[in-house]
N, C-alpha and C positions, 0 to 999 in steps of 0.2 A: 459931551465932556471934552471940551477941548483944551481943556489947560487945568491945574492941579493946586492952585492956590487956592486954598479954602475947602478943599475935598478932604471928606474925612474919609480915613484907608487903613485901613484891616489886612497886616501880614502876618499871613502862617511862618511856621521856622523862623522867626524872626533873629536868632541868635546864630542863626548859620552861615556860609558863608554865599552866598545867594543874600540871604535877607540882611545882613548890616550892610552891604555893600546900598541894596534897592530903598533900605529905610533911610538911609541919608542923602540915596538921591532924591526922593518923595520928600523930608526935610528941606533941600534946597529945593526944590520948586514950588514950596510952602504951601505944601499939605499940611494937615495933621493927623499924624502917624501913631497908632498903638500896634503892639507886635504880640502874639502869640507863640510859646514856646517849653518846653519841658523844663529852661532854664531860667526862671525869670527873672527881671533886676526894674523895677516899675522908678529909681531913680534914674533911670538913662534918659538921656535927653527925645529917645524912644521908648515908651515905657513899656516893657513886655512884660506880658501877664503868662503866671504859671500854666499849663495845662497840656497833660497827656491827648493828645489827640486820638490814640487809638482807646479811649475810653469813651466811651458814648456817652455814659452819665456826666462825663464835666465840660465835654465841647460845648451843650447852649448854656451853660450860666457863664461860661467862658466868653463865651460869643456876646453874652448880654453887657456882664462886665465892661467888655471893649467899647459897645456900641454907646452905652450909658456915658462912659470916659469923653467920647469922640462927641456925644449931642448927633447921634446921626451913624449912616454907614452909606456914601457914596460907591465904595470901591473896595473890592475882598481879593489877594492876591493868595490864589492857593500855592505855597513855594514850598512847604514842608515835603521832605523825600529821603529817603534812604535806600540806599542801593546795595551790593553784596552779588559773590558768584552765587549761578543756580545754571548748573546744566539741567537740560531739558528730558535728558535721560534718564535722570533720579527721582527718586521719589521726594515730595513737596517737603518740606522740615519747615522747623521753627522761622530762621532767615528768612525761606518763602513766604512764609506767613506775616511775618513783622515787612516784609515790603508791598506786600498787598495790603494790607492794614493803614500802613502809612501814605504811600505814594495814592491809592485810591479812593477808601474807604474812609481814613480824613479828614480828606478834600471831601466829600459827599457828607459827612453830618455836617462839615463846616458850614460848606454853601447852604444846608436848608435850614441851618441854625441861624444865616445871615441873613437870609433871603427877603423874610418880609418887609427887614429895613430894605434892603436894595431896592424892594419895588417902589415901596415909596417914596425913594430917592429917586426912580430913574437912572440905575446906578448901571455898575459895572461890575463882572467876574471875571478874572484871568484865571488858569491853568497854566502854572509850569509843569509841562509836559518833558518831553525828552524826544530826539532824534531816532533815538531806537522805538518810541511809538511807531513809526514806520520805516524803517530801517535796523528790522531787529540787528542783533549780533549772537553768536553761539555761543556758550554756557555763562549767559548771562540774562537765562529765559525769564525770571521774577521779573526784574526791571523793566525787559520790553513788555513781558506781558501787562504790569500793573497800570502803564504808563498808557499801553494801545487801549485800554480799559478805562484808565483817565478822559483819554479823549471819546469813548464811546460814549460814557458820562455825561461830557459837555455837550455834545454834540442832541443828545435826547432833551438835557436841560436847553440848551437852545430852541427848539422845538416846543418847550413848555412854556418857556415865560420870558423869551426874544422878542415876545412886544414890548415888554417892559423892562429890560434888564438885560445888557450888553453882555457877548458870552464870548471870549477868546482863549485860545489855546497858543502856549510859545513853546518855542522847540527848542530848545540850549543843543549843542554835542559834547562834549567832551571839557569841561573844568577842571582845573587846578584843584582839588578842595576835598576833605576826609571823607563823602563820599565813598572815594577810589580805593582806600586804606584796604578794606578788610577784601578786597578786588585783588592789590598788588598781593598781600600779605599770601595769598592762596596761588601764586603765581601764575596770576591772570591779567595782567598788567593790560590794558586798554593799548598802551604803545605801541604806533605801528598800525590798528586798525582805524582807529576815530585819532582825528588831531584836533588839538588841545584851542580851544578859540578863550577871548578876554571874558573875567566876569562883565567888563563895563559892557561890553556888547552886549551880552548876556539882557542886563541892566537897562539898556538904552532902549532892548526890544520891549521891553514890559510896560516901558511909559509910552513907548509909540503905539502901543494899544492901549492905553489907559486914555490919552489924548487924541486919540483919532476920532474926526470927527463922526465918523459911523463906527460900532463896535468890527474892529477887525475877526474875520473867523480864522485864521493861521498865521501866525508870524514867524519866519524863520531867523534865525536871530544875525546868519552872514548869507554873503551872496552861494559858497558853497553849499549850506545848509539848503536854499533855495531846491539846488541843483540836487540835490541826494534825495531831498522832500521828491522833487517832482518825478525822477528816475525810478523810485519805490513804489509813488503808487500809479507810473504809465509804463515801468516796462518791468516790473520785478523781479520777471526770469532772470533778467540783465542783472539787474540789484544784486540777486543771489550767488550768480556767476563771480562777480568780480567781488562780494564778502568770502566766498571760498576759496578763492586764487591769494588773496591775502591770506587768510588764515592757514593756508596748507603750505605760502611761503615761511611761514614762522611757525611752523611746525618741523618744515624741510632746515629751515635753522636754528632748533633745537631751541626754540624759545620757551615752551611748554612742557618738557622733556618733567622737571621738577612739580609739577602742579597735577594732584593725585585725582583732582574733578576733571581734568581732562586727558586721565589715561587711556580711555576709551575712544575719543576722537582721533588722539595721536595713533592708537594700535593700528583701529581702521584704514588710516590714511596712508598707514606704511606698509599696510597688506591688507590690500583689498578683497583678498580671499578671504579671509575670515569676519 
């Protein structure tokens, strides 16, 4: 799959802000695009079809729908994710649940809902993953976990049916986008530890595995990213050192002072005796 004109392409989330940006770049490189979403609007010049994702029962007639639309399914972009604080200390709740549901579980009836068309396309599956796949961060355990889980995922589906069906994973860090909302709201503001990179980058990663002429197996989405990927998983000790030196500098500046999910990390850190 080296080019995108005439590919038929299957996006998750497609009303978010990842997916309107990636369906009108897949528009302009004349695909044809159907989008899945909780939100649907099938007049859009991308037409997204309704569908709860963490509902098992409506992802394959979901999936069929699209496929039936498209004449086909070259190409399935798992982009659907929700994020939220989750320190790792606490006991799992609803939030936890609804991001492993989303970010992992999904993407996994999505892909085997798609799947048969892909084989017989010779197709393609992308993963938007996350940075924190391998690069966790602290009390934001749901996300990295659901995300390092995503890539567990793919990485088994590669292994299954990587003869016939291209299988990549993209690493975004840190977007602009309501994501972060119910993050900041809890005064856990991402700011200061991950910096903030372009959706188009974002964007620009997902086609350069979609058109690469071998299914790429990682793609990071900036040069930095590169560098954080590879520091996580050859020297981690290191990784961990210098995510603790940040987080204990914005702790020692009363950044988290306000934020009741990380009263426990701040105690610690300001007496280590206890």
């Amino acid at each position: 799959m080296t080019g995108l004109r005439g590919r038929r392409v299957l996006v998750t989330g497609a009303q978010g802000t990842f997916g309107r940006h990636l369906c009108a770049a897949l528009h302009t490189a004349g695909a044809e695009v159907v989008g899945l979403d909780r939100h649907p609007d099938t007049t859009a010049r991308t037409p997204v079809i309704g569908c709860d994702l963490t509902d098992p029962a409506a992802v394959p007639p979901a999936v069929r729908a699209a496929v039936e639309r498209l004449g086909g399914l070259d190409l399935l972009v798992n982009n659907a994710g929700v994020g939220g604080p989750a320190p790792a200390e606490l006991p799992p709740d609803e939030a936890v649940r609804a991001q492993l549901e989303v970010n992992l579980l999904a993407a996994w009836r999505t892909t085997a809902a798609a799947l048969p068309d892909l084989v017989a396309a010779r197709g393609r599956v992308i993963f938007v993953a996350s940075r924190m796949a391998v690069l966790p961060l602290p009390l934001a355990a749901a996300y990295g976990v659901s995300k390092r889980a995503l890539v567990a995922y793919a990485d088994a589906l590669r292994l299954e049916v990587g003869t016939h069906v291209g299988v990549s994973v993209v690493y975004p860090s840190m977007v602009a986008s309501p994501i972060h909302d119910s993050t900041a709201r809890a005064g856990l503001s991402l700011q200061g530890v991950s910096r903030l990179e372009p959706v188009d980058g974002v964007v620009a990663a997902i086609l350069r595995a979609a058109t690469a002429r071998r299914a790429l197996r990682d793609v990071a989405t900036t040069r930095r990213g590169r560098l954080e990927m590879a520091l996580a998983r050859h020297a981690p000790a290191l990784a961990d050192r210098l995510v603790r030196r940040t987080v204990a500098a914005r702790i020692a500046a009363g950044d988290l002072d306000g934020a009741s999910l990380a009263a426990g990390m701040v105690r610690r850190h300001r007496d280590p005796g206890r």
